[in-house]
TORSE-71393 format. One record per residue: x, y, z of N, C-alpha, C in turn; residue number from 1; chain. Coordinates in steps of 0.1 Angstrom, whole numbers, always signed. Each point is the difference from the previous one (the first is absolute). Example, Ala and Ser with C-alpha at 12.3 -4.5 7.8 and 13.67 -1.06 7.14 Angstrom:
BEGIN
((+132; -57; +78); (-9; +12; +0); (+9; +12; +0); 1; "A");
((-4; +11; -7); (+9; +11; +0); (-8; +11; +8); 2; "A");
//
This chain:
BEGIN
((+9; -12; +0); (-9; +12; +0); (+9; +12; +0); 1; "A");
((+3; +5; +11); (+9; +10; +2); (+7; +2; +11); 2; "A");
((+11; +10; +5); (+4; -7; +14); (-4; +14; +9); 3; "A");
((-6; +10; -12); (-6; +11; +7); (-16; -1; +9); 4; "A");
((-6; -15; -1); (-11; -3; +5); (+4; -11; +4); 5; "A");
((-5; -5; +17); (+3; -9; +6); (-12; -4; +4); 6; "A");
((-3; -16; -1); (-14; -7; -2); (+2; -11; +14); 7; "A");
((-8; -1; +7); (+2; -9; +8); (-17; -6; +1); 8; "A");
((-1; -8; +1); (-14; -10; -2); (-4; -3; +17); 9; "A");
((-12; +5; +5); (-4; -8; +15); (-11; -3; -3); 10; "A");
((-4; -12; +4); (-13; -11; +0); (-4; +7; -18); 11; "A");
((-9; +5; +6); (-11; +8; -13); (+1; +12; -7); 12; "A");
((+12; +5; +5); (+4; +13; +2); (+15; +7; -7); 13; "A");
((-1; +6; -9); (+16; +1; -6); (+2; +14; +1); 14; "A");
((+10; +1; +9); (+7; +11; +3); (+11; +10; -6); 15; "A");
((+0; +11; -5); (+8; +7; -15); (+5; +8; +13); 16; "A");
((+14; +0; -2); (+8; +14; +2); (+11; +5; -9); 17; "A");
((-8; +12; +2); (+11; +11; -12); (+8; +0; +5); 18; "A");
((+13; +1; -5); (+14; -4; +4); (+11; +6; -10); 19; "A");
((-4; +14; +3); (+11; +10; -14); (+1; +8; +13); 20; "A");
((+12; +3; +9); (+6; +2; +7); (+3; +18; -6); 21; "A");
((-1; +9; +4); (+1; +6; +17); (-16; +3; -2); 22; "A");
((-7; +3; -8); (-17; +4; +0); (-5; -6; -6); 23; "A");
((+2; -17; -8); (-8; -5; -7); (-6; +2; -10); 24; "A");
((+5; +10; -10); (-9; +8; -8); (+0; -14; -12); 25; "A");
((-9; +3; -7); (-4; -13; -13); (+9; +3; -6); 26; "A");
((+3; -10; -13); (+10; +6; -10); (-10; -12; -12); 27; "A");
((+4; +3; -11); (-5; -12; -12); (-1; -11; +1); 28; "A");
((+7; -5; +8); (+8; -15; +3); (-11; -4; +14); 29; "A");
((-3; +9; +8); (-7; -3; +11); (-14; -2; -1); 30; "A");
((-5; +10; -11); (-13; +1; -5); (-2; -8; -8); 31; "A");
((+5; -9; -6); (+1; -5; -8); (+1; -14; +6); 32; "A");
((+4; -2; +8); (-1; -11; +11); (-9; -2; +8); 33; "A");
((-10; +12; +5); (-11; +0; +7); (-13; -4; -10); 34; "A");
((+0; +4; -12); (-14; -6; -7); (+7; -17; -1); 35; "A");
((+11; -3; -6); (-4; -15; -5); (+0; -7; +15); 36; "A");
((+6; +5; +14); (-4; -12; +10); (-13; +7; +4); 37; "A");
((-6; +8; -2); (-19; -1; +1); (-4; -9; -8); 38; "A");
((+2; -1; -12); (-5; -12; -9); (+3; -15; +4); 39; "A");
((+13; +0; +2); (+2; -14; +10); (-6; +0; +8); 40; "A");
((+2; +7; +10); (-12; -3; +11); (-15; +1; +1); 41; "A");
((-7; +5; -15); (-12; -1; -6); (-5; -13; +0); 42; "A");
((+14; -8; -10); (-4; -12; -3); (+1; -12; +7); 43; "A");
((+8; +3; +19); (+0; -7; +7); (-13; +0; +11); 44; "A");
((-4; -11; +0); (-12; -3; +5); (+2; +0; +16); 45; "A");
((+12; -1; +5); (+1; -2; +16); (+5; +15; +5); 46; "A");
((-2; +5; -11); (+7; +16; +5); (-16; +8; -1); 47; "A");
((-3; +5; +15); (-15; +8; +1); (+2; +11; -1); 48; "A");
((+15; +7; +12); (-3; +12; -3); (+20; +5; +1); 49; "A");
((+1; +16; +1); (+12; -3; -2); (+1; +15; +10); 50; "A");
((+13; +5; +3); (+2; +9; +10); (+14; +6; -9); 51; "A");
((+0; +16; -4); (+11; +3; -3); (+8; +12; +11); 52; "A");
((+9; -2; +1); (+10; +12; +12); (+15; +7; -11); 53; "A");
((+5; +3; +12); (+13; +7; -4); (+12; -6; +8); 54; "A");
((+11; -5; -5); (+14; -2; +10); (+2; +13; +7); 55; "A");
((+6; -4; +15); (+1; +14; +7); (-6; +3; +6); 56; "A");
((-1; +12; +7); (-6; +3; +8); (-5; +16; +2); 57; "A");
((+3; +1; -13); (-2; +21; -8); (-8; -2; -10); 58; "A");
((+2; -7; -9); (-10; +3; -10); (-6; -12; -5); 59; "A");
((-14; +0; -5); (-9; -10; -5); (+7; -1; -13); 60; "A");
((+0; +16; -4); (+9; -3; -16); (-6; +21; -5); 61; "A");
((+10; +3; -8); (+2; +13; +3); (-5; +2; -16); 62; "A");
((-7; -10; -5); (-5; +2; -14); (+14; -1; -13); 63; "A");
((-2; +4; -9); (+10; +1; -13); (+12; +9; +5); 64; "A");
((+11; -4; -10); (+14; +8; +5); (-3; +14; -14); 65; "A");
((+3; +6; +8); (-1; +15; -11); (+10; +2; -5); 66; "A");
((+11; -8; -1); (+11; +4; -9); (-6; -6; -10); 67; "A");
((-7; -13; -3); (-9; -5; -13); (-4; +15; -9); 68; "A");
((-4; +7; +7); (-8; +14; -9); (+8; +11; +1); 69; "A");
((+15; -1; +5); (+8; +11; -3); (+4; +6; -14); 70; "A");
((-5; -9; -12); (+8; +5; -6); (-11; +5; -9); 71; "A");
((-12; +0; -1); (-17; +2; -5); (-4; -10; -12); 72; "A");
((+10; -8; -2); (-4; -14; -9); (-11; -4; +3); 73; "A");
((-12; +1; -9); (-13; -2; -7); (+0; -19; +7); 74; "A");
((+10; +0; -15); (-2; -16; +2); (+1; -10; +14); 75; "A");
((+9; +10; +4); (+1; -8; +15); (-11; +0; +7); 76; "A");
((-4; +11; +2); (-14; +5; +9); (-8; -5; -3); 77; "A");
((-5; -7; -18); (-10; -6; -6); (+3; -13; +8); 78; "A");
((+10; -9; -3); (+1; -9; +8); (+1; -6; +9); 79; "A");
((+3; +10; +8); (-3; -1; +20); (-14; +1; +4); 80; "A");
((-5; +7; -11); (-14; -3; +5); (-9; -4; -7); 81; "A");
((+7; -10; -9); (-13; -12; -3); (+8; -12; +10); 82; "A");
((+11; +0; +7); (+6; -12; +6); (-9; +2; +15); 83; "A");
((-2; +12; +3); (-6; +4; +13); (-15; -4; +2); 84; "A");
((-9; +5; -16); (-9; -5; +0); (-6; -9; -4); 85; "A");
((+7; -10; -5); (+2; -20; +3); (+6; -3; +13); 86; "A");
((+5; +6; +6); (+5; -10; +12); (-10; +5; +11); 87; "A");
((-12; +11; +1); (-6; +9; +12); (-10; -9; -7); 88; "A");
((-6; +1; -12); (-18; -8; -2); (+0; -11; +2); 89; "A");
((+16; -11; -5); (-1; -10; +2); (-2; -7; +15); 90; "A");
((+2; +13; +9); (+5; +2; +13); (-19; -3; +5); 91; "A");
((-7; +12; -5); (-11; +2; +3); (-11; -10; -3); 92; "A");
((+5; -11; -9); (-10; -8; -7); (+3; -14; +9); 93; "A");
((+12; -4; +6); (-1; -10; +8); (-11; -5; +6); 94; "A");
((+1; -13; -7); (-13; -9; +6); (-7; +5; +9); 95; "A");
((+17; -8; +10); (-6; -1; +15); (+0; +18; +8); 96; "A");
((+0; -2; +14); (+5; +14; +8); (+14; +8; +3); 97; "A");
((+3; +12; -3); (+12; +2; -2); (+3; +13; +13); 98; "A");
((+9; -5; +9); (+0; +11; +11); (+16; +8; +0); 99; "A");
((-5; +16; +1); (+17; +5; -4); (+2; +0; +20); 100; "A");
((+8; -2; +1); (+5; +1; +16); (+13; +7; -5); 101; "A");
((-1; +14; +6); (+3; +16; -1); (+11; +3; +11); 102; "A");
((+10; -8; -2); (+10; +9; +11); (+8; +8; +2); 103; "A");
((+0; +12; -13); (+5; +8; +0); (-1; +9; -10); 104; "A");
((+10; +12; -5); (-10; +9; -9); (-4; -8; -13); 105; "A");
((-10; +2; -9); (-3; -2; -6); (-10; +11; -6); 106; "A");
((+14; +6; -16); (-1; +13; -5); (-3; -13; -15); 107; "A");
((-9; +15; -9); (-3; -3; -13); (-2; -15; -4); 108; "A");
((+9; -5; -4); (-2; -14; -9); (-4; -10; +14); 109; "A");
((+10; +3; +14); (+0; -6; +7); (-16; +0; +7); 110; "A");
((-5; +14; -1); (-17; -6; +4); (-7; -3; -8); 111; "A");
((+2; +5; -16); (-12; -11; -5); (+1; -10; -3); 112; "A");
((+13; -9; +8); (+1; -15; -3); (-10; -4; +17); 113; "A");
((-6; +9; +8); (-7; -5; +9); (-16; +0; -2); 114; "A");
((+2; +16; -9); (-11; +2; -5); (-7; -12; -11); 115; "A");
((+8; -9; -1); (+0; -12; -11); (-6; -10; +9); 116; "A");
((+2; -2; +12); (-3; -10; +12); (-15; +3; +3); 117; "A");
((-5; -10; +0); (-15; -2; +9); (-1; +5; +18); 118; "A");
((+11; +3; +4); (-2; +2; +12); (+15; +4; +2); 119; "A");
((+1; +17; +12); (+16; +2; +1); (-2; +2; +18); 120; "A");
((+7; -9; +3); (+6; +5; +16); (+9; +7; +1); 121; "A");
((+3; +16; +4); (+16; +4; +5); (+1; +3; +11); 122; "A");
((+10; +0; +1); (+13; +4; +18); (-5; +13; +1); 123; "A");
((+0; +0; +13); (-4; +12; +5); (+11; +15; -7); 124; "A");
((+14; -7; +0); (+10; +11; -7); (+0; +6; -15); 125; "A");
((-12; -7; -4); (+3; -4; -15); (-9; +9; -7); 126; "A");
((+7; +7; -13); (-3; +12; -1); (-1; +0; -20); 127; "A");
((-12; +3; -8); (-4; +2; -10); (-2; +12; -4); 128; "A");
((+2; -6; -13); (-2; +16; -12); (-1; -6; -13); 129; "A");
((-2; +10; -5); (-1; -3; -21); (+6; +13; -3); 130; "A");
((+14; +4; +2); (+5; +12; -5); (+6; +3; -12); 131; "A");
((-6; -9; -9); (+6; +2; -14); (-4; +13; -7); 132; "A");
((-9; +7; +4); (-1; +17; -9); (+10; +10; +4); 133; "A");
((+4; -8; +13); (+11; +14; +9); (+12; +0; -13); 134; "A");
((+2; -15; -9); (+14; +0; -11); (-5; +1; -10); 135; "A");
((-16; +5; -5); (-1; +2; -10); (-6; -16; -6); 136; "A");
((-4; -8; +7); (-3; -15; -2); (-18; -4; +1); 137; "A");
((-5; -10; +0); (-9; +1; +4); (-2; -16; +6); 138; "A");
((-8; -3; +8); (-4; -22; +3); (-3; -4; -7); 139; "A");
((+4; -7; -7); (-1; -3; -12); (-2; -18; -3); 140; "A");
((-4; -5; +16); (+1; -11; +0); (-12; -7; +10); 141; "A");
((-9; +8; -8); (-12; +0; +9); (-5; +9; +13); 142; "A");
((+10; +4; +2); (-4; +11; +14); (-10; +10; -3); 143; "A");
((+0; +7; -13); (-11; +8; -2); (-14; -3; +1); 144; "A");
((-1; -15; -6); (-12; -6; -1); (-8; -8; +16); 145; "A");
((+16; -9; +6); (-7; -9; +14); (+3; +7; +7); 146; "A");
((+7; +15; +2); (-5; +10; +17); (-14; +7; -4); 147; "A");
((-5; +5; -6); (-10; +3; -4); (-9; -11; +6); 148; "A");
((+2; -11; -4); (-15; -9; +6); (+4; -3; +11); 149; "A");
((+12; +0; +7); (-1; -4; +15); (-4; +17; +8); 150; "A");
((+4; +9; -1); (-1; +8; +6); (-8; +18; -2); 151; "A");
((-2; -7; -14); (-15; +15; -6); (+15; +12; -5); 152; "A");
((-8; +0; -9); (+5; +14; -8); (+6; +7; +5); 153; "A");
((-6; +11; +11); (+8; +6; +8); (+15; -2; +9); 154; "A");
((+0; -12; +2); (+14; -4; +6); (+8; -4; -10); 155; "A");
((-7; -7; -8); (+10; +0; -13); (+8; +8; -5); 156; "A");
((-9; +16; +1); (+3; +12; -7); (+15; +5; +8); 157; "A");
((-7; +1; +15); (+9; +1; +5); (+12; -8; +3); 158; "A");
((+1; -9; -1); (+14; -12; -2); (+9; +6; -15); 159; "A");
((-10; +0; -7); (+11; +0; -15); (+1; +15; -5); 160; "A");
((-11; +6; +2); (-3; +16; -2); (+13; +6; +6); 161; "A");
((-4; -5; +15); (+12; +10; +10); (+6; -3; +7); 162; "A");
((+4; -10; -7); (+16; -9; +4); (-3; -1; +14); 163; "A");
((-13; -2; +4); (+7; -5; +19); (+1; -10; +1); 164; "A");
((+11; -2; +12); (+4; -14; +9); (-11; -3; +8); 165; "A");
((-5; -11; +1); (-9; -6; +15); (+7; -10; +11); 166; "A");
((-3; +2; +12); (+3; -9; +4); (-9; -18; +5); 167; "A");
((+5; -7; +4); (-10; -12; -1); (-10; +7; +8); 168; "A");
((+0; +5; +10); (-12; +3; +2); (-10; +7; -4); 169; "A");
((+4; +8; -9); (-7; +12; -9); (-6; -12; -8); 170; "A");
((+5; -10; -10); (+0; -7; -8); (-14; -9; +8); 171; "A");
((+3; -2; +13); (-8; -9; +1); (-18; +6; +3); 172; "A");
((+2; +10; +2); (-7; +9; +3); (-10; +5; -12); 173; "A");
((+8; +0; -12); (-9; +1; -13); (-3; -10; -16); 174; "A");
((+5; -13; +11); (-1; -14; -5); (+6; -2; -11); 175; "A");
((+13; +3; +3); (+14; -2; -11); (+6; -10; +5); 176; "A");
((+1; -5; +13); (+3; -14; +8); (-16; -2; +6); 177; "A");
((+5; -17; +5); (-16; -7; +7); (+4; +2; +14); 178; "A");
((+16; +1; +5); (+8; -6; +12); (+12; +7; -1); 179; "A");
((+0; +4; +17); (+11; +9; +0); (+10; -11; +13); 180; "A");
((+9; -3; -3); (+7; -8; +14); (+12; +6; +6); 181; "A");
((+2; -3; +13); (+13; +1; +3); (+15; +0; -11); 182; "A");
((+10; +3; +2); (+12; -2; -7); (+7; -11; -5); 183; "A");
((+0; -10; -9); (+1; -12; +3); (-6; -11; -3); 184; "A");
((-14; +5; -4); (-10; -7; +7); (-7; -9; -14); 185; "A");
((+4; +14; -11); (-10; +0; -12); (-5; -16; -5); 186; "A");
((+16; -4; -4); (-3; -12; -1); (-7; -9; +9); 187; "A");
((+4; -5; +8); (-7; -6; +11); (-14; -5; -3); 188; "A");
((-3; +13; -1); (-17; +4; +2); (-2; -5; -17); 189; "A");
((+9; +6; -8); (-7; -4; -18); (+3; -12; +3); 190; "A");
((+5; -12; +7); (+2; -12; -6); (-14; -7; +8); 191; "A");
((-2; +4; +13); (-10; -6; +11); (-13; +5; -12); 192; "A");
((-3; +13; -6); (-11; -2; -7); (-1; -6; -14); 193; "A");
((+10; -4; -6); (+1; -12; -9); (-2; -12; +4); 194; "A");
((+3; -2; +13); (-3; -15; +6); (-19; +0; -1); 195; "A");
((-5; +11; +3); (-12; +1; -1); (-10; -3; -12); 196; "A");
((+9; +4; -9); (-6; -1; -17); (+2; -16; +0); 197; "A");
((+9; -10; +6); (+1; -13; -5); (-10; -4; +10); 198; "A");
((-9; +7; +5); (-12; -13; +6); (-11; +5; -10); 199; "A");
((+1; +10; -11); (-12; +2; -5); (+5; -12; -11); 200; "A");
((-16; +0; -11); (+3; -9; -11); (+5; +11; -10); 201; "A");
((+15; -8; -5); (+3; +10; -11); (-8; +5; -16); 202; "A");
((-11; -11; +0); (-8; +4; -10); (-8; +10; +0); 203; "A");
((-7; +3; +19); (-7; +6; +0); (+10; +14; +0); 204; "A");
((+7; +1; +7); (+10; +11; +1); (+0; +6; -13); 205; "A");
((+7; -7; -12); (+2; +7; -13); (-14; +5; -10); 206; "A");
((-11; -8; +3); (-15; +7; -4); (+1; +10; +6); 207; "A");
((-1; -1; +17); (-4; +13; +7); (+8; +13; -4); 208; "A");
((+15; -2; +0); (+10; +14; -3); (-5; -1; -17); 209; "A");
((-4; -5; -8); (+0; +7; -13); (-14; +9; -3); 210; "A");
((-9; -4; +14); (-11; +4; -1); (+1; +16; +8); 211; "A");
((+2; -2; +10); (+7; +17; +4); (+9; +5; -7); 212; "A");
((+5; -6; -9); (+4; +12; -6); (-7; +3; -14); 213; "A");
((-7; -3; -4); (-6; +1; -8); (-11; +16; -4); 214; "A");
((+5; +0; +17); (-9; +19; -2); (+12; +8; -1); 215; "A");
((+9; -4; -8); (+9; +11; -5); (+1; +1; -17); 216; "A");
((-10; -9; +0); (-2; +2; -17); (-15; -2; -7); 217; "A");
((-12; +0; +12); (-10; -1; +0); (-9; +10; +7); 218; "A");
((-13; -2; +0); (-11; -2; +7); (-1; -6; +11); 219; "A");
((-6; -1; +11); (-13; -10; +9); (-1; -10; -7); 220; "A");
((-8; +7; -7); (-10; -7; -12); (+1; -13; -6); 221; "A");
((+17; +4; -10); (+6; -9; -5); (+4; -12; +8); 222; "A");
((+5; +5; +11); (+4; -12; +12); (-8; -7; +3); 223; "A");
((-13; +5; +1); (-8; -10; +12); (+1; -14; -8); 224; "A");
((-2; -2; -16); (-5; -10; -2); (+10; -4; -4); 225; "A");
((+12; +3; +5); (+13; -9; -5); (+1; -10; +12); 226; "A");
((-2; +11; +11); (+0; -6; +13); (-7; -10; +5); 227; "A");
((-14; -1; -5); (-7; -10; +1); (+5; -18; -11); 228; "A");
((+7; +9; -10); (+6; -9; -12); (+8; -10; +11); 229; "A");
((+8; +8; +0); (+13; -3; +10); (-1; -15; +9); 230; "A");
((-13; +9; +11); (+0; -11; +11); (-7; -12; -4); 231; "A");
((-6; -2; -11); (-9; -11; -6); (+12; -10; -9); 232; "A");
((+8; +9; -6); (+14; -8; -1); (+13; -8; +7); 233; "A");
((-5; +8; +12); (+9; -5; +11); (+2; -13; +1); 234; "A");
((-20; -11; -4); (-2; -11; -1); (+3; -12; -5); 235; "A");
((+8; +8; -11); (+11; -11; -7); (+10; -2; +4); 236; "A");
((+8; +7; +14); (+9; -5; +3); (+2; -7; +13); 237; "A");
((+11; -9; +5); (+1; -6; +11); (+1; +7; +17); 238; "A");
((+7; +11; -6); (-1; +10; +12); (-14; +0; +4); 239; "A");
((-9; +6; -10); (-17; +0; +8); (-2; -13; +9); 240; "A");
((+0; -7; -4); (-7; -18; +3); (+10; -2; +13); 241; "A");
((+13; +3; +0); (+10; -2; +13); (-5; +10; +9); 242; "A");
((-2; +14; -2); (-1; +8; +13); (-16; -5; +5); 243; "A");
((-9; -3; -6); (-14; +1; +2); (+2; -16; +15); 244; "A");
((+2; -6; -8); (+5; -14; +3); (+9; +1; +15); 245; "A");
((+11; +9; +0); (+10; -3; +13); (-11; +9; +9); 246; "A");
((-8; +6; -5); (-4; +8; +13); (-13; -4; +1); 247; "A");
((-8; -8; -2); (-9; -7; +3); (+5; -15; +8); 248; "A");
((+12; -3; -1); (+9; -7; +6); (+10; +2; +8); 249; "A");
((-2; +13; +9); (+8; +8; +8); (+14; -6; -2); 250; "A");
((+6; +2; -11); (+15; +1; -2); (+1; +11; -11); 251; "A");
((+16; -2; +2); (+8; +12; -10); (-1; +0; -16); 252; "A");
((-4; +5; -5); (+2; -4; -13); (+12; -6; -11); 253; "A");
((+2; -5; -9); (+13; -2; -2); (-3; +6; -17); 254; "A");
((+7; +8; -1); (-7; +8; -15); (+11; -6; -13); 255; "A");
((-4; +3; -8); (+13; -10; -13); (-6; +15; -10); 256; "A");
((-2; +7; -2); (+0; +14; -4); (-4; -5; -14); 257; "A");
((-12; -3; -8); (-6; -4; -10); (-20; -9; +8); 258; "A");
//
């Protein structure tokens, strides 16, 4: 894969750390390594959900290196960000549940690879922005589009408009994180609520998240009856007939994710 992403596998759970030392920022090679192991881990059936962090103890990941755009090469810039936006949607489309566990800053690229996550825990120290207009840049890797839906227009405006910094608590405060923890902690807590997602059934998980999100490109309207589609399809697979089954038989389920 790469040696700038570090993969480690627990139970149901595969753990990514960015590992581009001293701020972790992405580079082609790294982004480029994050879409195809989402796809591997798409097509692995024992992988539910996954948890991404940062080596260290400063930064989550400080987004793209800006020497990339020192020199105003078009083509480069063309291509950093179609690599950004294959490795952030590919990010965003994962099956299963994806939790960013946030322990440290996490500027520009480095939040909208959280903003990519279904769910972000950060450290209480840990500190966000999207300050790419302060260089003349813009988010270009989804952040325009997923802070807007987590946190309404207005904070958006203000994040990218006027370059401010928040802190996790500010963040948590206007639903940019779900979870604010201690120092230390992020992980912890992202891996304990991935253990959570392996008692759901992964089939119903991946209907459910495609169906919330579905009002980012719809209607109500359009949903309801997908939703209803959905759960009447559920019926063709093993997961339905095992969870119905272990819990009418007060035991655990044992899910085979099909």
């Amino acid at each position: 894969m790469t040696k700038l992403l570090k993969v480690e596998r627990q139970d149901h759970t595969a753990l990514i750390t960015i590992a581009n030392p001293p701020a972790n920022t992405w580079t082609a090679e790294s982004l480029a390594g994050l879409r195809d192991l989402i796809k591997e881990l798409n097509a692995d059936k024992e992988i539910y959900a996954l948890v991404i962090t940062g080596e260290g103890d400063k930064f989550f990941s400080a987004g793209a290196d800006l020497n990339l755009f020192a020199a105003g090469d078009k083509g480069v810039a063309s291509d950093m960000s179609r690599i950004f936006g294959e490795a952030f949607e590919t990010l965003a489309n994962f099956r299963g549940v994806s939790i960013a566990a946030i322990n440290g800053y996490a500027m520009g690229g480095g939040l909208e690879v959280a903003l990519a996550c279904d769910i972000r825990i950060a450290e209480q120290q840990a500190q966000m922005a999207l300050p790419e207009a302060s260089v003349g840049l813009l988010p270009c890797a989804g952040g325009t589009q997923n802070l807007s839906l987590l946190v309404g227009e207005g904070w958006a405006k203000r994040l990218i408009l006027c370059g401010e910094r928040i802190t996790a608590e500010k963040a948590e405060k206007i639903g940019l994180v779900e979870e604010v923890v201690e120092q230390g902690q992020a992980l912890e807590a992202a891996l304990a609520l991935a253990a959570k997602v392996a008692r759901q059934s992964p089939s119903s998980v991946a209907a459910c998240k495609s169906l919330i999100q579905m009002s980012r490109d719809g209607s109500i309207n359009s949903a309801l009856p997908l939703e209803r589609e959905k759960f009447v399809a559920l019926f063709d697979t093993q997961d339905q007939k095992e969870g119905v089954t272990a819990f009418l038989e007060k035991r655990k389920p044992t899910w085979v994710n099909g």
